[in-house]
C-alpha positions as a printed Julia matrix, in Angstrom:
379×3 Matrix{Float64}:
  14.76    0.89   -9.22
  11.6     2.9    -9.93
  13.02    2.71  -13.74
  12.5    -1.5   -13.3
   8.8    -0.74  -12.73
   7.86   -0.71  -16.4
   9.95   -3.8   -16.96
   8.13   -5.27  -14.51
   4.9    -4.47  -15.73
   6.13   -5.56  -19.48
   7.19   -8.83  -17.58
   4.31   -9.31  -15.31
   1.2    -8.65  -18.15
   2.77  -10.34  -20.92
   3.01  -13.07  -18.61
  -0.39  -12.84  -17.86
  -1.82  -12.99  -21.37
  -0.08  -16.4   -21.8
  -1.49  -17.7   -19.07
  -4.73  -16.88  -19.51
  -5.47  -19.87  -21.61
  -3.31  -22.13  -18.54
  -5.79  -20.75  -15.99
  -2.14  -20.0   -13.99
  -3.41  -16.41  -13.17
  -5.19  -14.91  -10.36
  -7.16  -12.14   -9.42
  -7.24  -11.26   -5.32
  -8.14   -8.35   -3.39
  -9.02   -6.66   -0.57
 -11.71   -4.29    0.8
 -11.07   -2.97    3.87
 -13.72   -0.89    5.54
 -12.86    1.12    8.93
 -14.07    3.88   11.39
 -12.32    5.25   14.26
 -13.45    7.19   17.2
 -11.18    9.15   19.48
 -12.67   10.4    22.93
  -9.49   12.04   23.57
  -9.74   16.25   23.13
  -9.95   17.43   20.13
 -12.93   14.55   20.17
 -11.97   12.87   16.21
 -14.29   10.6    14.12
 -12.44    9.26   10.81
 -13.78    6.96    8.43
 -11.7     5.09    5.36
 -12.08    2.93    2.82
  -9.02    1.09    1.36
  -8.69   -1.03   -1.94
  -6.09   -3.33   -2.67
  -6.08   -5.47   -5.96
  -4.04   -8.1    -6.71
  -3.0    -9.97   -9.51
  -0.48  -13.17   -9.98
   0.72  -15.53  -12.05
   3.17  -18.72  -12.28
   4.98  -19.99  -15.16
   6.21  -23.61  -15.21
   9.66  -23.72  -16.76
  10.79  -27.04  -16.8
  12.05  -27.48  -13.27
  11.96  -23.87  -12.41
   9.19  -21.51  -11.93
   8.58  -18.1   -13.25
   6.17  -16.26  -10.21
   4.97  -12.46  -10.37
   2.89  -10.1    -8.24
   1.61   -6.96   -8.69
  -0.81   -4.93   -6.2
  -2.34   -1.63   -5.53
  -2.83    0.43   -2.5
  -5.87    2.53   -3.2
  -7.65    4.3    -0.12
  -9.25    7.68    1.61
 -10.44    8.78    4.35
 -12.37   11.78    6.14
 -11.98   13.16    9.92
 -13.58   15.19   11.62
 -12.44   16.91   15.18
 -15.43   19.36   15.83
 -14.31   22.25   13.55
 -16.46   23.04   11.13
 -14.84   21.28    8.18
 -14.33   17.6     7.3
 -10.43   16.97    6.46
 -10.22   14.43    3.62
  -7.22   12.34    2.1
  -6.82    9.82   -0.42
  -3.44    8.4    -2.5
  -3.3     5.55   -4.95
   0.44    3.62   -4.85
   1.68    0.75   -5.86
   1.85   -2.01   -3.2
   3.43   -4.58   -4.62
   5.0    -5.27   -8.33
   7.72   -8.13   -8.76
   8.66  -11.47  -10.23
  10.61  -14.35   -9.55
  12.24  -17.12  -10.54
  13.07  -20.16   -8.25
  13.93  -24.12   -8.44
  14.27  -26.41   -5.81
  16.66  -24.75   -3.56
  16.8   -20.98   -4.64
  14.52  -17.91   -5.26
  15.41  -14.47   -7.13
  12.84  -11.73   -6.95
  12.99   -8.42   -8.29
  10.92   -5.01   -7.71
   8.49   -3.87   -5.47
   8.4    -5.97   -2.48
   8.41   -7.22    1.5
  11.68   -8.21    2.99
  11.12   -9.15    6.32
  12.94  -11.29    8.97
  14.07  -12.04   12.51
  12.88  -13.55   15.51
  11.12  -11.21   17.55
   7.5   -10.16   17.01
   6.44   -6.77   18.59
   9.16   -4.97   18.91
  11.73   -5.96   16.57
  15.76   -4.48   16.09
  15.86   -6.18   12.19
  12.99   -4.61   11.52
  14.93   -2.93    8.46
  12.84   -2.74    5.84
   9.4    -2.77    7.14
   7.04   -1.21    9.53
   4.64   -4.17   10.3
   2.5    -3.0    13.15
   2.15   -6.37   15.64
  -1.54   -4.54   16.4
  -2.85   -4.35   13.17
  -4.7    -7.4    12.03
  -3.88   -7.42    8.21
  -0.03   -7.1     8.62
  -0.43   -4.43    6.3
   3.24   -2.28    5.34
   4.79   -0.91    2.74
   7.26   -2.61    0.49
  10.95   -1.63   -0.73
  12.17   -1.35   -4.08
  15.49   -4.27   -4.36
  16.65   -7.43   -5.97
  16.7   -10.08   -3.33
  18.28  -13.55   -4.07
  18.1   -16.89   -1.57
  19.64  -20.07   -1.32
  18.87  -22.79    0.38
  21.04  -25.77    1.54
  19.54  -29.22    2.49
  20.27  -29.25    6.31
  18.0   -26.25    6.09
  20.63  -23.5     6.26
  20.04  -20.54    3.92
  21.78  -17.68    2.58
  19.84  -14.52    1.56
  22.01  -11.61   -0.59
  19.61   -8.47   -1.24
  20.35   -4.74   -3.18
  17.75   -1.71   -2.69
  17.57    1.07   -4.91
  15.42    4.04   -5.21
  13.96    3.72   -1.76
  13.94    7.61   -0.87
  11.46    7.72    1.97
  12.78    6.6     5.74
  11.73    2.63    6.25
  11.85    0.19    9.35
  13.28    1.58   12.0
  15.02    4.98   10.16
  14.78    8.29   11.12
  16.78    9.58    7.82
  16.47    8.52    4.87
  18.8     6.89    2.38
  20.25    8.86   -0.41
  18.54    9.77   -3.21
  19.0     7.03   -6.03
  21.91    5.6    -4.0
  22.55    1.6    -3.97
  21.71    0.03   -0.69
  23.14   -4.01    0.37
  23.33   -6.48    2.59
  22.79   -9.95    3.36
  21.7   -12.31    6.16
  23.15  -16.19    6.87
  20.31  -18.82    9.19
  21.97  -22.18   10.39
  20.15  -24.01   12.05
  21.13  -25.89   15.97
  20.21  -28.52   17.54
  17.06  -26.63   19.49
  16.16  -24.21   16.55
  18.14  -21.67   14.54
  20.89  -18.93   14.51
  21.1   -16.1    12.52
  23.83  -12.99   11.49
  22.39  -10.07    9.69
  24.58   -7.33    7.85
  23.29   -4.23    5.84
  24.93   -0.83    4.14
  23.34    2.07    2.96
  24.3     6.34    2.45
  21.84    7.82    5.48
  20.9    11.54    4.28
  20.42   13.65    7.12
  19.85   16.98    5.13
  16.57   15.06    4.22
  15.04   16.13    7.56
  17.03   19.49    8.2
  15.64   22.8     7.86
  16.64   23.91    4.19
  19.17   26.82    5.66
  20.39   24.11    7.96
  21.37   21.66    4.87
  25.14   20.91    4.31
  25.35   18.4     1.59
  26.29   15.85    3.95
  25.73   11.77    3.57
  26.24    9.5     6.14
  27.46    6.0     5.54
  25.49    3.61    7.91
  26.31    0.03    8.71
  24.06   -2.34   10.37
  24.88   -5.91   11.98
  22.66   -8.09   13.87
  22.4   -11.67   15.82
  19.3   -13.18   16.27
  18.12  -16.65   17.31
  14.93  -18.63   18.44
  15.31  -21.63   20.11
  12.83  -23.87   21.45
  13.23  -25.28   25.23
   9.62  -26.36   26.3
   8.98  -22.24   25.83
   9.76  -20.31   22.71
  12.73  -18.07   23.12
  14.26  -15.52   20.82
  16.54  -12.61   20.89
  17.85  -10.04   18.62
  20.57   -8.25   18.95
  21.62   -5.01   16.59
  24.15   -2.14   16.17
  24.11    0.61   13.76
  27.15    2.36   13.48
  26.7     5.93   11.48
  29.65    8.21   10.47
  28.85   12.02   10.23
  29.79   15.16   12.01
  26.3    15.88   12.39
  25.69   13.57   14.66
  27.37   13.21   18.32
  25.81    9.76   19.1
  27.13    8.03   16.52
  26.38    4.34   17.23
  22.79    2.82   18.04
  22.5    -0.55   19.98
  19.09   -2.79   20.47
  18.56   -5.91   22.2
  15.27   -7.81   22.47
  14.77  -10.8    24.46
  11.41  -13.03   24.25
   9.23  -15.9    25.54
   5.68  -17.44   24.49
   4.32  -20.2    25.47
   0.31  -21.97   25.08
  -1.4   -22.96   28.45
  -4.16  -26.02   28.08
  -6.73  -23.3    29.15
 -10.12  -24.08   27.77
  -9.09  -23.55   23.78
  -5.89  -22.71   24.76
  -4.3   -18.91   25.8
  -1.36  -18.09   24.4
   1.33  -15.62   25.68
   4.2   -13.82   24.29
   6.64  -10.97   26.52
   9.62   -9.12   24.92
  11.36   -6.73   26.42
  13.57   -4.23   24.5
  16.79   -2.12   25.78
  17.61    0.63   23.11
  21.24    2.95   23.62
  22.79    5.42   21.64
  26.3     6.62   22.39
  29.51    7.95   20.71
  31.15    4.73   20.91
  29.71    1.02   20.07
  27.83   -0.58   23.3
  27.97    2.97   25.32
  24.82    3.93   27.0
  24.55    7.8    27.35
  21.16    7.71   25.96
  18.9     4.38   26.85
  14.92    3.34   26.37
  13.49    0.75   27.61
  10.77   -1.31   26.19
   8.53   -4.01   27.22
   5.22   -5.9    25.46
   3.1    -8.37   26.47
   0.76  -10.09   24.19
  -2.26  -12.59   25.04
  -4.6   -14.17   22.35
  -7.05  -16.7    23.13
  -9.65  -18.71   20.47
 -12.98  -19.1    21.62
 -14.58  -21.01   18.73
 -13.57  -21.61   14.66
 -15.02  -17.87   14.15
 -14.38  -16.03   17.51
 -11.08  -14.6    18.64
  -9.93  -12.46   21.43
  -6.55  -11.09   21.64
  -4.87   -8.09   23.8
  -0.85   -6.33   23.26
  -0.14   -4.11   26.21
   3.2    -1.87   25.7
   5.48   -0.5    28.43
   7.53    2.35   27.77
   9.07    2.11   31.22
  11.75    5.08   30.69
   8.5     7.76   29.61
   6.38    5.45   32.42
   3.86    5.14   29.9
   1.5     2.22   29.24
  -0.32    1.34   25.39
  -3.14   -0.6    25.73
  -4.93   -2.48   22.85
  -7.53   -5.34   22.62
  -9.21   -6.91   19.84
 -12.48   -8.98   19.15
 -12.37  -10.4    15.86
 -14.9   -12.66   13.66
 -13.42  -14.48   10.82
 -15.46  -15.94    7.82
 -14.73  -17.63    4.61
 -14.47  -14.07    2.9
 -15.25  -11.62    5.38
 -13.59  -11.0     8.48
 -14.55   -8.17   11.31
 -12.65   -6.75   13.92
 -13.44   -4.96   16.8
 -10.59   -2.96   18.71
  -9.93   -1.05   21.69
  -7.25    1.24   22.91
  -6.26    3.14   25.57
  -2.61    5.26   25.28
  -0.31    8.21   25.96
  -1.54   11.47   23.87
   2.05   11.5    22.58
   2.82    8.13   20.31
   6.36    7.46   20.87
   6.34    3.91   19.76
   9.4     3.48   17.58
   8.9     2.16   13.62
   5.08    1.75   13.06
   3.38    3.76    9.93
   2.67    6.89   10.64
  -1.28    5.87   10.44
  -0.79    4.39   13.44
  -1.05    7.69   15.03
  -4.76    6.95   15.21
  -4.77    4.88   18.31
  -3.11    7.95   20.44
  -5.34    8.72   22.99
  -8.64    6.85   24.16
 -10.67    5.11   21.59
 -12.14    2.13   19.46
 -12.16    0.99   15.86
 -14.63   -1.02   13.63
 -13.05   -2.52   10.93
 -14.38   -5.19    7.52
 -12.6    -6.56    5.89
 -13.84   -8.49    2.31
 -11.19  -11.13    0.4
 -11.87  -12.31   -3.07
């Protein structure tokens, strides 16, 4: 897939220079200003700066439309713990880089990009392909190289059909990786009931364990992986949800061979002052030789409140139970939103260890005791 990327870029700018004259282009961004304080031993100040330009365009063809994307990820950042040096870090990757084409009742896109679905929000079992942290105000992740087509019928139902390729490092919810260059697939089918919406998830890929071994250790081993889910959200004076998934792995490296998540949820808006809204999940994660056995179990729970106090002011908290480690996360966030700035004020309080499952590894921050400033400029 990283081979497309040039096509892409052929694609996307040639695009762009015909429709500079159609004023059908755009030029977005982000800046995103942060600092961090940690009061947990080592005591750790870090301050970044991240960048992300975008640019976009849409082609009318007749009754189709020809769509593209392409973004960077630019940032750095410096921390310091007490030692006498400052540790300093920076990268520069593409974010996002695709196009698409879609009518009235499909889409194809192509490249660099976010695949994302279910119905849970915090802790999720179909979180495949992305590491959205439910904490982080900018829904920031990173994307997946693939070719992802959708249909969708008029009573609503729709039919997704998606192929990855060249997606080396571990995403979602992984601990290995895929394969090197190998061709990952899958698909997903949402009908929709009476009180919301029903959907079955299915997705293949060649797991590489040696990835993550000690070189000596390395056998030359893949694992075929197979993933199938169930989710639904219905809605029956509350919002409720669950999502169901099992991935079944075949290697003789492994002696729990099958994984097993459920998630059930609720939220629902009280009539206090601006109105509060709250969401609960709880998660129940096995691993065992065979499908549905339990010789290994987690058990996960999150509770979310947010509450508006005016057009610019918003308050909202996430508290995470780990109840198998009997371990509590705690986050809250003030946040000020403006037509092109927004600022955000967080708190957190958790275990030393971060043993939250999926999030990006820069979530590793909020271990310990702490706060973060954050701005936040869109043009």
């Amino acid at each position: 897939m990283k081979k497309l990327i040039p096509i892409l870029a052929f694609l996307f700018f040639s695009g762009s220079s015909i429709l500079l004259s159609g004023q059908n282009i755009g030029l977005d961004g982000q800046v995103i200003s942060w600092s961090t304080i940690n009061l947990q031993e080592p005591f750790n100040i870090q301050g970044g700066l991240r960048y992300i330009p975008e640019v976009n365009f849409n082609i009318p063809i007749g009754n189709l439309s020809l769509e593209g994307e392409g973004s960077l990820n630019i940032w750095g950042s410096a921390a310091y713990d007490g030692s006498d040096s400052i540790a300093y870090d920076n990268k520069l990757d593409l974010y996002r880089a695709w196009v698409k084409l879609s009518g009235d009742q499909f889409e194809i896109r192509a490249g660099l990009q976010k695949i994302n679905f279910g119905s849970a929000n915090m802790i999720r079992p179909l979180m495949w392909f992305d590491q959205i942290d439910p904490r982080d105000p900018l829904g920031l992740t990173k994307g997946v190289y693939g070719l992802l087509g959708r249909y969708y019928f008029l009573n609503n139902a729709n039919i997704w059909l998606w192929g990855l390729y060249g997606n080396n490092d571990p995403k979602g919810l992984e601990i290995f990786p895929s394969k090197e260059n190998s061709f990952e697939y899958g698909g997903r089918v949402q009908l929709p009931i009476s009180i919301g919406e029903i959907a079955a998830s299915y997705h293949h890929r060649q797991a590489d364990p040696d990835a993550i071994l000690p070189t000596p250790m390395q056998i030359g081993e893949t694992c075929p992986e197979n993933r199938y889910a169930l989710d639904a959200k219905v809605d029956i004076g509350v919002g409720a949800w669950f999502e169901a998934a099992l991935i079944q792995k075949n290697s003789d490296l492994l002696t729990l061979d099958n994984t097993t998540m459920l998630n059930v949820g609720l939220d629902y808006s009280f009539a206090i002052g601006n109105g509060l809204s709250i969401m609960g999940e709880a998660l129940y994660y096995m691993q065992g030789e065979e499908a549905f056995q339990t010789e290994q179990d987690v058990i996960f729970g999150g509770l979310s409140l947010n509450y508006p106090i005016n057009i610019i002011h918003n308050i909202s908290a996430i508290v995470f139970i780990d109840a198998s480690n009997k371990e509590l996360y705690r986050f809250i966030n003030w946040s000020m939103t403006y037509d092109k700035w927004a600022f955000y004020s967080m708190a957190f309080w958790n275990p030393d260890k971060y043993r939250l499952p999926g999030f990006e590894q820069e979530a590793n921050i909020f271990s310990g005791v702490g706060f973060q400033l954050m701005a936040v400029f869109n043009y």
